[in-house]
C-alpha positions, 0 to 999 in steps of 0.5 A: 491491521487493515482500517475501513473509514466511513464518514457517515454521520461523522461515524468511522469504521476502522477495519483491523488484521491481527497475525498470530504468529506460530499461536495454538487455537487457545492462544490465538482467542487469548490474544484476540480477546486482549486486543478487543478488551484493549481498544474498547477499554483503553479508547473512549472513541470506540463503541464497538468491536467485533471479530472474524475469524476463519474462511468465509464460503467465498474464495474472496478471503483466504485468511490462515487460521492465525488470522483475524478481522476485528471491525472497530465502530468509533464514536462520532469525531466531536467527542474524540480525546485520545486524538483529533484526527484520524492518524492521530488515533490510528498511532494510539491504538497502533502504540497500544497493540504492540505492547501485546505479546505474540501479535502482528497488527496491519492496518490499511483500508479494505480496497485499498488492501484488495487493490494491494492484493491485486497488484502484488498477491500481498496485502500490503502498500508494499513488499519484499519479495525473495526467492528461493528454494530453502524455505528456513533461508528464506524465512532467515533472510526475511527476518533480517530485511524486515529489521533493516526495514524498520530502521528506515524513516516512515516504516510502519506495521511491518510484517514477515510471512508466516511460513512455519508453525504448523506441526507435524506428525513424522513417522520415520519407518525404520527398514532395518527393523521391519526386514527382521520381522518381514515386514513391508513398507506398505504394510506399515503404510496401509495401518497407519493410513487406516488407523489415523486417516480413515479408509474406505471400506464399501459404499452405502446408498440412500434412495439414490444417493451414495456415500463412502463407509470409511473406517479407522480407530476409535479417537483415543486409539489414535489422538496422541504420540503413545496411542499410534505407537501402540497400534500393532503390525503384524509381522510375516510369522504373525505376531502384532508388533507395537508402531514404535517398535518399527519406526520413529513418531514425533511431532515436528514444526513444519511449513504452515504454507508454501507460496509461489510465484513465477514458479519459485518459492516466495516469502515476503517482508510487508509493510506500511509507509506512514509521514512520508512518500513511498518513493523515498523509501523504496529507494532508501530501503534498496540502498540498505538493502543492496549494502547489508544483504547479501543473498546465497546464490540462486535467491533474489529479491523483487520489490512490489506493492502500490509503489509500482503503480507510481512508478507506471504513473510518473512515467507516464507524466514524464512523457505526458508533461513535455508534450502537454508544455510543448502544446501549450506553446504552440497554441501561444504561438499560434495566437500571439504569433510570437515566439517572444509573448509565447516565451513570456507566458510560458515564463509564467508557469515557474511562478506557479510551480514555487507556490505549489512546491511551497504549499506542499512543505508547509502542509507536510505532504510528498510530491504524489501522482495527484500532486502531479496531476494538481501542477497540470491544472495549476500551469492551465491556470496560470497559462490563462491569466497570463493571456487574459493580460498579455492580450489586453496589454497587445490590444492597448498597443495596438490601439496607439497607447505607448508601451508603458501607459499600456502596461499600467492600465492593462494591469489596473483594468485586468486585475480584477478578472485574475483576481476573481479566476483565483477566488472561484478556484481558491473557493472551490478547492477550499473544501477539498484542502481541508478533507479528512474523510474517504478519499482526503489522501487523494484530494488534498494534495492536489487541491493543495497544489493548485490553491498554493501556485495559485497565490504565487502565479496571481501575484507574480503575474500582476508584478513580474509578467508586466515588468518582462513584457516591457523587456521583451517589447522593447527588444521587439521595437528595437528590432524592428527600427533597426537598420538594414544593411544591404 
């Protein structure tokens, strides 16, 4: 099930997939109806649902035929009584489809599933990819991945490609029996490709157009087991032999698609992570998975989805971050020239990394790429109080102020500029750790980073930075009154 949200006039556009597993044509509108009569009759929230089924004229969506995109229009979020936030309704409704029988429900936002597409060919946050030859081993194996998945804390609309249902038309020719009657192979093959496919008997044109004339039986001669049986060969003598005569026709359960990739035949096991952060399941889903499965030789799992993206983005961060710290150290440095006030602002990012840390686990939320990035502007932030008090404390000193008188009137005349650096920060930032529409996942943990670190940064700055500084002035006064032995 795939979820489109619009904060337009506080009104929400949910976006729905259905998966029908191994359904017939009547089935599939059976259940859709259900699902439909379901969320409109059972939540009070929705106005409105509306249904698509099949391909579009574009390449952009190749949904199978089992496949369907209900759009659910909600009501505005003040009259909401199933829940007050959007997770909230998205769990009801979730809760709710399950108990129908035969379906598969994913839900995901529009671009974030085109963007899933796109990084992995599957429209899921992630996936379980195996490879291998047997198609009915792989859809085996699969199955059990995705029981053993759903075992694990977080695991939401999972979700097994569907690779078999399709029926087929088998005719086995029995050649034993058509050599009696000297007949061929081909020949067989010639009625039952005219008989039931059709075949192009001439050409007939329309001023300057031209079509093919294809013939074959009339429907009822050949839309059921017993009317193809019937359809008599003639053997070499000349006597018309009934089909079933001369071969075996059933219809047999085959592959409803085969997918490929990197040359190999796929099959994957998707699914959603939901209360919790993607790198935790991944690797607990790695560990589970490398204990219990145990693949026949020549099959092998891959791992995909929006986790890679991470993976790539904290990479990058472990790099990016030791650079950036040892910059900022250097420009301390450079303006203090100092290693110790260096050292001592530097001492200061700590401080704020407890707050962001803190502010994460009371808000419920994971460590993420924009958490990251929100400890990056928050050590900027924390880094600039630390030098608007340090400088004000030197220059105090420099002027002929003792150390102590220094470091009190420093913090007394500089607490307002901190104070007023967190406040603008804190306020602008503010609507952004209270987000719930478009783009809130993105938003609110970083926002949530920063105001966090700040409240601990500002206090342990004005409270713990002088009582240092005292430590690292007297080190440095001692080190220069120091004798000099010769």
């Amino acid at each position: 099930m795939s979820v489109l949200v619009q904060n337009n006039l506080h009104l929400c556009d949910y976006y729905f997939f259905f998966f029908f597993k191994r359904k017939t044509a009547y089935e599939i509108e059976y259940g859709l109806v259900g699902s439909e009569m379901c969320i409109r009759d059972r939540f009070p929230e929705v106005q409105m649902s509306v249904s698509k089924i099949g391909r579009p004229d574009i390449a952009v969506g190749p949904e199978e035929p089992n496949e369907s995109d209900p759009i659910v229009t909600l009501r505005p979020r003040n009259t909401w009584t199933t829940a007050q936030t959007q997770a909230g309704l998205v769990d009801a409704i979730r809760k709710r489809l399950a108990e129908i029988p035969g379906i598969s429900v994913l839900m995901s936002q529009p671009i974030q599933e085109r963007v899933d597409e796109l990084i992995s060919g599957i429209r899921t946050e992630c996936a379980i990819k195996l490879f291998g030859d047997d198609l009915d081993l792989l859809y085996q194996n699969a199955e059990i991945i995705a029981d053993l998945m759903r075992t694990v804390e977080g695991v939401k609309d999972d979700k097994v490609e569907q690779v078999a249902g399709q029926p087929y038309l088998t005719i086995d020719i029995d050649r034993e029996k058509i050599a009696r009657y000297g007949i061929n192979v081909s020949d067989v093959h010639d009625i039952i490709t005219t008989a039931v496919g059709g075949k192009p008997a001439t050409q007939v044109y329309e001023g300057e157009r031209r079509f093919q004339l294809t013939l074959r039986f009339p429907e009822p001669s050949r839309n059921s087991i017993g009317a193809i049986g019937d359809i008599r060969v003639r053997s070499a003598s000349g006597a018309p032999i009934p089909l079933s005569e001369l071969a075996t026709i059933e219809m047999r359960e085959g592959p409803a698609r085969i997918s490929r990739e990197q040359a190999k035949r796929r099959i994957y096991s998707g699914f959603k992570v939901g209360g919790r952060d993607i790198g935790s399941v991944v690797d607990e889903g790695r560990k589970l998975l490398a204990e219990r499965i145990r693949l026949p030789q020549g099959y092998t799992v891959a791992w995909g989805g929006a986790f890679e993206n991470m993976e790539r983005a904290n990479a990058r961060l472990l790099l990016v971050v030791p650079i950036t710290l040892g910059l900022v150290f250097f420009l301390l440095f450079w303006a203090f020239h100092s290693l110790r006030y260096a050292s001592l602002i530097i001492l200061n990012l700590p401080f704020a990394l407890i707050g962001g840390v803190v502010s994460l686990w009371l808000s419920e939320q994971y460590l993420s790429v924009p958490a990251s990035i929100g400890f990056i502007e928050l050590f900027g932030l924390a880094v600039g109080n630390g030098i608007v008090l340090v400088s004000y404390i030197n220059q105090l000193r420099n002027e002929g102020q003792q150390t102590e008188a220094a470091i009190m009137t420093g913090c007394v005349l500089r607490l307002r500029p901190v104070v007023m650096t967190m406040m603008t920060t804190l306020l602008g930032l503010l609507p952004l750790v209270l987000a719930q529409g478009i783009g809130a996942e993105v938003q609110r943990p970083l926002a949530t980073v920063v105001v966090g670190g700040l409240f601990t940064s500002t206090a342990l700055t004005l409270l713990v930075l002088p009582a240092l500084y005292r430590t690292f002035a007297e080190q440095e006064a001692a080190k220069e009154h120091a004798p000099e032995w010769v």
